[in-house]
N, C-alpha and C positions, 0 to 999 in steps of 0.2 A: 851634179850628183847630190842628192839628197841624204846628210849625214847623220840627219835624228833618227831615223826609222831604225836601224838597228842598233841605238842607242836605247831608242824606250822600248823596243823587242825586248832586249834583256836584262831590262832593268823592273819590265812586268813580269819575267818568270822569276827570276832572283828570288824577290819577296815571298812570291806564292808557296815555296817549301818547308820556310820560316811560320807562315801563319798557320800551315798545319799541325807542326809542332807542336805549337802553343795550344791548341785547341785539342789537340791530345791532353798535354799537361796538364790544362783546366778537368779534363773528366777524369781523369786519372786521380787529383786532389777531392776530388766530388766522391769519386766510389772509397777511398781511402779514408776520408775521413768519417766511417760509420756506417753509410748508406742512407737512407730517407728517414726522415725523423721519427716518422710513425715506428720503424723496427729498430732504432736505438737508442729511445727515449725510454726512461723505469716505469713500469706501470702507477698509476696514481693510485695515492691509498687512500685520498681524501674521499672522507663522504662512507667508506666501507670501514665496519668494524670488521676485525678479527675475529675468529670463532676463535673459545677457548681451547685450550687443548687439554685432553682429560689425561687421569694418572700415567695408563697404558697406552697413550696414544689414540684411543679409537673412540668412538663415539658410544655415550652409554646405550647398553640394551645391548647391543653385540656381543658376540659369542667371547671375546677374551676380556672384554669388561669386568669394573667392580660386579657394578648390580649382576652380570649372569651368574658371576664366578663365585658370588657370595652363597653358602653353603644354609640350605633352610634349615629351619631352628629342629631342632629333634621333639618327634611325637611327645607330648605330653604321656603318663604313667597313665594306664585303663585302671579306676577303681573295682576293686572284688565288688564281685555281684552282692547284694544282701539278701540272706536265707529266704526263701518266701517259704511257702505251702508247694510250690507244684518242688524245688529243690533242695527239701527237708525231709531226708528218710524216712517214710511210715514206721511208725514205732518208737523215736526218738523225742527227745526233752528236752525243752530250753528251761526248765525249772533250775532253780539254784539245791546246790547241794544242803544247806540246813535250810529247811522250811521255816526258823524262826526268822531270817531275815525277811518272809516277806510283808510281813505290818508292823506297825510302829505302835508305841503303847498309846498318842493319841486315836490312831484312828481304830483298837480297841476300846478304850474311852465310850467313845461317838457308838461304837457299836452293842454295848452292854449298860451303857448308860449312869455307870458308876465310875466314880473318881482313881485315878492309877496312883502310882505306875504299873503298866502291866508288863512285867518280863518274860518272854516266851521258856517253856519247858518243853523237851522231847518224850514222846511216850514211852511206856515199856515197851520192850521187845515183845516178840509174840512168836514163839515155838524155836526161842534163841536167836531170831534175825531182827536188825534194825528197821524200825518200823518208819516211813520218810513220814514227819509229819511236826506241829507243833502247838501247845498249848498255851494261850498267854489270858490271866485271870486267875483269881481265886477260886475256891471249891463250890463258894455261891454266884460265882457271877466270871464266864471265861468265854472264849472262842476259840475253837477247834477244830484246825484241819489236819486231815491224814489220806495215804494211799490208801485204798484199800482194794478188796477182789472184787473184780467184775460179776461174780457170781451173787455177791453183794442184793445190788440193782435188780437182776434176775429174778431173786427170789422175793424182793420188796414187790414186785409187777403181779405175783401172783398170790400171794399172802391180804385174804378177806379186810384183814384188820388195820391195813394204811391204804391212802389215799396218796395216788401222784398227780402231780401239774405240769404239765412242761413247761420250761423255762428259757423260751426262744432269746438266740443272743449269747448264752451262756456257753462258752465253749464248742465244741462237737458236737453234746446232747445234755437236757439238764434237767433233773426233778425237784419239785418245790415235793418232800414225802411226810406227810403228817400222818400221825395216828387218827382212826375214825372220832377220837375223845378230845382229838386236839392236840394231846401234849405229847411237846418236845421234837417240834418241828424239825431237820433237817433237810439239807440242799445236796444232791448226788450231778457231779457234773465230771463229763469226759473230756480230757485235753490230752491230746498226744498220743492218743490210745490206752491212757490210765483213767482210773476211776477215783474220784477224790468225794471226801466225805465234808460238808462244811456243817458247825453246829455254834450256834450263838447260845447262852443261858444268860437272861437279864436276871433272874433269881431264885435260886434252888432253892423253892420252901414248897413246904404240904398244899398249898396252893396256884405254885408257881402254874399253873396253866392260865393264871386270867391273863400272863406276858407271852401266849404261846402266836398270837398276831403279830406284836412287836416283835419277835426274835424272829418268824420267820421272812418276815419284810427284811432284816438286817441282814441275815444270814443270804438271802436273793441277792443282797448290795452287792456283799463282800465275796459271792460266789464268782458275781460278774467281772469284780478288779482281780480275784485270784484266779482266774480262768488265761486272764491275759499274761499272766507271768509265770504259768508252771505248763 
């Protein structure tokens, strides 16, 4: 009788229980320690920057951000419109209230052609009321402006014995009005819907007509800058 045969019979199965064991074990240590590298290894940071991170968290331009959140600046103040002609009451006056501020003793001077100083004077009243107006010169040598009535002009248009010019530029409407003899030229000009009288004398003598060219040339000047200021 043949005694190895179920000697190595049982000594092949013996073993074979044991090496399953082990081969459990080994995957058992395998799946415990982590799993596959690829899913328990840190992500690498080499090579990538970081995006910064803004105050709030989020990215600017977004609706909780600095920049949306920041409040725009408040409208500048609208400048008042300045007066023209189409929004300046017909009828009304940007004139100053004394007429003698509006020239200066030189540029009387320059207009009479005599040495000053010349200090402006108001006129008399006339039937009790203040008459707007002002005189700056002596008795032989002054310039003179005043309000006066529109019936004034009127009656100068149809009286034989003066002569009118117009005086484009001048105001609203304006007359160069000299007597047919020449003398003692004045300037009638409308500004505002008032009627103003301007009158230059370069020298009140018995002769004074050979300056009645000179004074009405000056009297045309000063009608043109007082036009602009009353």
């Amino acid at each position: 009788m043949d005694r190895r045969t179920p000697i190595s019979a049982g000594r092949r199965y013996t073993w074979l229980p044991a090496l399953a064991l082990a081969a459990v074990a080994v995957a058992g240590c395998s799946s415990s320690g982590g799993g596959s590298t690829s899913a328990s290894a840190p992500p690498s940071s080499a090579g990538t920057a970081a995006a910064p991170a803004t105050a709030t968290g989020t990215a600017p331009g977004t609706p909780n951000s600095p920049v949306a959140t920041t409040p725009a600046a408040p409208p500048s103040a609208t400048p008042a419109p300045t007066p023209t002609a189409a929004t300046t009451p017909a009828g009304t006056t940007k004139r100053p209230a004394d007429a003698c501020t509006l020239l200066t003793s030189p540029q009387v001077v320059a207009a009479v052609g005599t040495a000053g100083p010349f200090r402006g004077t108001h006129p008399d009243k006339v039937d009790g009321k203040e008459v707007w107006g002002c005189t700056w010169g002596s008795p032989q040598s002054y310039v003179h402006i005043r309000e006066t009535s529109p019936t004034v002009l009127a009656g100068l248009r149809t009286n034989p014995d003066y002569k009118l010019t117009p005086l484009p530029g001048v105001g609203e409407e304006a007359y160069l009005v000299e007597r047919k003899d020449g003398f003692r030229p004045e300037v009638y000009f409308v500004s505002s819907g008032h009627l103003y009288s301007v009158e230059v004398v370069k020298d009140r003598s018995p002769d004074d007509e050979v300056n009645a060219p000179a004074e009405a040339a000056a009297a045309s000047g000063l009608a043109l800058a007082l036009s602009k200021l009353v």
